[in-house]
C-alpha positions as CSV (number, residue, x, y, z in Angstrom):
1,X,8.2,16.8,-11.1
2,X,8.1,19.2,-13.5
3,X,5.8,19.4,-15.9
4,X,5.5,19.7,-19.9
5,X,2.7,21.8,-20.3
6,X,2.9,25.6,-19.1
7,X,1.6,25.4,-15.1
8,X,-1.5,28.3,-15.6
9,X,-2.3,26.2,-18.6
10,X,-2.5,23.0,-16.5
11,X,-4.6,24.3,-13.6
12,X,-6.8,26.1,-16.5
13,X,-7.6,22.8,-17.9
14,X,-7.9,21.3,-14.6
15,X,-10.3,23.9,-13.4
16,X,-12.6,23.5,-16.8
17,X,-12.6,19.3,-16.6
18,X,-15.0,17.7,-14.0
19,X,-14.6,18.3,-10.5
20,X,-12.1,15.6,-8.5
21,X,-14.0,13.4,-6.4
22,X,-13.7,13.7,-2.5
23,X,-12.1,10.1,-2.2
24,X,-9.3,11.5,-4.8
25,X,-8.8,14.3,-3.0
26,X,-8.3,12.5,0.4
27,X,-5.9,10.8,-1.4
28,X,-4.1,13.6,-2.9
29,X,-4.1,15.6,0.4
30,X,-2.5,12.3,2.3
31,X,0.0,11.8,-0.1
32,X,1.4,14.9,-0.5
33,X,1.3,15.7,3.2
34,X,3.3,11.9,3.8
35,X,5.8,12.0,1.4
36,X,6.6,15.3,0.1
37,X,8.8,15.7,-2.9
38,X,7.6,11.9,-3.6
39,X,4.2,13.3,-4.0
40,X,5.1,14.4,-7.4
41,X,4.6,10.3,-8.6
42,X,1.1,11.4,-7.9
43,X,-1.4,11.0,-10.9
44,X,-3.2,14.1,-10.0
45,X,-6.6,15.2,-11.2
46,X,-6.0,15.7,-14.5
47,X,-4.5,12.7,-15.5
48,X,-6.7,10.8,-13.6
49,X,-9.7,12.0,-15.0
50,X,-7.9,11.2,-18.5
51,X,-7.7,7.5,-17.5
52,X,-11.3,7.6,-16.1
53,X,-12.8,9.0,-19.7
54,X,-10.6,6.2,-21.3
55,X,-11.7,3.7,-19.3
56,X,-15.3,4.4,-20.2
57,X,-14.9,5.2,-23.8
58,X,-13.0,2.1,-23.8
59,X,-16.3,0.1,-22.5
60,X,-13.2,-1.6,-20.1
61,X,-14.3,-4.0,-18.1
62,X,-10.6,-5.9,-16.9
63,X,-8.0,-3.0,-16.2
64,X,-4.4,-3.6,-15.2
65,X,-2.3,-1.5,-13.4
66,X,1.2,-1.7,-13.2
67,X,2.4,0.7,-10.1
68,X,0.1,1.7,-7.3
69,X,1.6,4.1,-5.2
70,X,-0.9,5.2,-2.6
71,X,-3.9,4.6,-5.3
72,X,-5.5,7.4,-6.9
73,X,-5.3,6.1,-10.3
74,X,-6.9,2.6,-9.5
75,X,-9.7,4.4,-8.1
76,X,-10.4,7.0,-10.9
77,X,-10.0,4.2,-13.6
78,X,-12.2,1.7,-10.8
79,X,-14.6,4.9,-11.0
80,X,-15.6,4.5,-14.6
81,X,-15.9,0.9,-14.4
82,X,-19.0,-0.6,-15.0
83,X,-20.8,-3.7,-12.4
84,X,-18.2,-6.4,-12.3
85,X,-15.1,-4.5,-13.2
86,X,-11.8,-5.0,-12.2
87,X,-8.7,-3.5,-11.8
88,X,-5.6,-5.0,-10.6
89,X,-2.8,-3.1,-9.3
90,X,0.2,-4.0,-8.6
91,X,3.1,-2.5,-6.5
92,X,6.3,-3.7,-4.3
93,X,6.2,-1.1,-1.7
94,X,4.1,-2.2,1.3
95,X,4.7,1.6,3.0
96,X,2.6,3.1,-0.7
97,X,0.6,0.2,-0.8
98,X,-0.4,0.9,3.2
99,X,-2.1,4.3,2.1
100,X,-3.7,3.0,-0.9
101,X,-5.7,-0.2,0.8
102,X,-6.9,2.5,3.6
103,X,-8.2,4.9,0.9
104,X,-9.7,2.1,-1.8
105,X,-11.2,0.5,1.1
106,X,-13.2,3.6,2.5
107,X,-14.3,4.4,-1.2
108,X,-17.7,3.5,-2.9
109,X,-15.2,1.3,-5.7
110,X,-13.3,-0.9,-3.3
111,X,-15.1,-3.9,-4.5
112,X,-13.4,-3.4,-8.1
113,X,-10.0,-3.1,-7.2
114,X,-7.5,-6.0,-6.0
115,X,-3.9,-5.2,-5.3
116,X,-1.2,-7.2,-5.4
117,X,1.9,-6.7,-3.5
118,X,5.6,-8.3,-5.1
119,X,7.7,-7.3,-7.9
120,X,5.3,-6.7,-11.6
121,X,7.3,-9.3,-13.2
122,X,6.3,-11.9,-10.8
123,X,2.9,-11.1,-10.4
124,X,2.5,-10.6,-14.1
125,X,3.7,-14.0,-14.7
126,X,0.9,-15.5,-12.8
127,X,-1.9,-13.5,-14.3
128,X,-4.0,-14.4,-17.3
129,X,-5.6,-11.8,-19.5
130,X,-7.2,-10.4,-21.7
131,X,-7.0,-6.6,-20.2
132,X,-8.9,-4.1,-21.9
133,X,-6.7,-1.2,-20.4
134,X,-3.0,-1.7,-19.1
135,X,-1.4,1.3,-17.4
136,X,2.2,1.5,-16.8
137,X,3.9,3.7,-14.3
138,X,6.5,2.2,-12.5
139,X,10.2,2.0,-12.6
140,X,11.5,3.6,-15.4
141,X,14.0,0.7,-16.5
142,X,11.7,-2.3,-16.3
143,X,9.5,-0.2,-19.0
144,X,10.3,-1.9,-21.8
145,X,9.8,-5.3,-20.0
146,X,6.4,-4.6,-18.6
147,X,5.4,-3.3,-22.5
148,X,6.1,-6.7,-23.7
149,X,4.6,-8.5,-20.8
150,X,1.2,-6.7,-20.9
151,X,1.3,-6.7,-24.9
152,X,-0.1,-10.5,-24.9
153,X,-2.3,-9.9,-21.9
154,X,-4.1,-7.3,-24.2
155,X,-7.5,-7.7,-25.2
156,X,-8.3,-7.4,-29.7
157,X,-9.2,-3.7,-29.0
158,X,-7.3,-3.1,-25.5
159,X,-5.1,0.0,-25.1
160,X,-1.9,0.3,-23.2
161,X,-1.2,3.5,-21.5
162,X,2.7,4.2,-21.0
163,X,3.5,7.3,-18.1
164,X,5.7,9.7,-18.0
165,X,6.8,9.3,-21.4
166,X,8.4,12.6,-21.7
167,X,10.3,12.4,-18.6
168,X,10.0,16.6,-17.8
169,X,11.9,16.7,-21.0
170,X,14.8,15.0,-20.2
171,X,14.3,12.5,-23.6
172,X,15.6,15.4,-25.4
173,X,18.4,15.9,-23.1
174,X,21.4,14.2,-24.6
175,X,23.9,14.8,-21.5
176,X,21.5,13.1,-19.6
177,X,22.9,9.7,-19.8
178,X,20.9,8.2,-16.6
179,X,19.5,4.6,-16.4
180,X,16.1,6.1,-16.5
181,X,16.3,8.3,-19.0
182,X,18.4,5.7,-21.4
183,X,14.8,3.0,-20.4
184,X,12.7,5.5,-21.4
185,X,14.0,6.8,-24.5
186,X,14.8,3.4,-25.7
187,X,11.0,2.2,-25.1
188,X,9.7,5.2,-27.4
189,X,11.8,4.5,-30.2
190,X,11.1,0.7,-29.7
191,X,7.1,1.5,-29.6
192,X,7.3,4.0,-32.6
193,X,9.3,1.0,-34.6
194,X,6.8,-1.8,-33.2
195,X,5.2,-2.7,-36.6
196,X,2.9,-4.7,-34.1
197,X,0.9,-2.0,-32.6
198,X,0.1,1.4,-33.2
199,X,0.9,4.4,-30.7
200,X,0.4,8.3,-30.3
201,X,2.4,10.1,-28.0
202,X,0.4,13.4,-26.0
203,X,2.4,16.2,-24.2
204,X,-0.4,15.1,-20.6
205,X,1.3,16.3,-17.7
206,X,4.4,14.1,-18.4
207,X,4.0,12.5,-21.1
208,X,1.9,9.8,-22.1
209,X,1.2,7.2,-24.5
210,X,-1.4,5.5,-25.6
211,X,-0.8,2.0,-28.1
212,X,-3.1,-0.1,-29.2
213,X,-2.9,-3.6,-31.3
214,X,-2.5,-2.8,-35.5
């Protein structure tokens, strides 16, 4: 995926932020040597050691995830969490979800994560909150619907975190007319209208955004 910031920027930054932990990297290295180009859904260390700092700024305790893949992000945000924190991550593909229970299980946080295989919608349905952290990186065009969904699941001081936001800059593309870029763009514009909450937008790897309850 390509990304927003200049590349020698991002591996500057990445260099100068705390080192990735060896269970990350195991799951880095897997990921991109299983599924290639796919490897680019990847949270990576940068990001993931974003969501780890917010976690713990954040004091989380109950984190929900909304789109596994082969688990890196549930175990950096299950990394900051302190005794008796959870996250829940969700996914529909069993092949991702394969990688990721391998991975969490060998790692010194696999007794703070539970994942849940089905479609979000369903599984959201049958959870109860309050989350102190949501993060949302799945299928572009159920974004909006997983926004309001996690929106009353949200703890009084709980933050939502929205992925790939930016879309490698496609959002300002306006030939690109795709399904996923249309979701995407709509959700911003709905968020930055939503007199409900309150939202800032940063230019991390693709785009991401962070709302929080007015």
């Amino acid at each position: 995926m390509p990304q927003i910031v200049d590349q020698d920027i991002e591996r500057y930054s990445s260099e100068h932020s705390t080192a990735e932990p060896p269970e990350l990297q195991a799951v880095a290295a897997e990921t991109h040597e299983k599924f290639g180009v796919m490897a680019g859904m990847l949270t990576g260390h940068l990001e993931g050691a974003f969501l780890r700092s917010l976690v713990a700024i954040a004091g989380a305790r109950r984190v929900l995830e909304i789109g596994t893949f082969t688990g890196y992000s549930a175990m950096a945000m299950a990394s900051a969490l302190p005794p008796g924190g959870k996250v829940i991550t969700l996914d529909v593909s069993l092949e991702h979800v394969e990688v990721a229970l391998r991975h969490i299980e060998a790692s010194p946080w696999r007794d703070r994560i539970e994942v849940r295989v089905g479609p979000a919608l369903e599984s959201l349905a049958n959870l109860d909150g309050p989350f102190d952290l949501v993060f949302i990186d799945a299928d572009k065009t159920n974004y909006r619907n997983y926004y309001e969904a996690c929106l009353t699941k949200l703890s009084e001081t709980g933050v939502i975190v929205i992925d790939n936001v930016l879309w490698s800059g496609r959002v300002l593309d306006e030939s690109d007319t795709s399904d996923d870029t249309r979701a995407i763009r709509e959700l911003n514009e709905a968020i930055a209208a939503d007199d409900r909450v309150q939202c800032v937008m940063l230019t991390i790897r693709d785009g991401v955004s962070l709302i929080r309850r007015r």
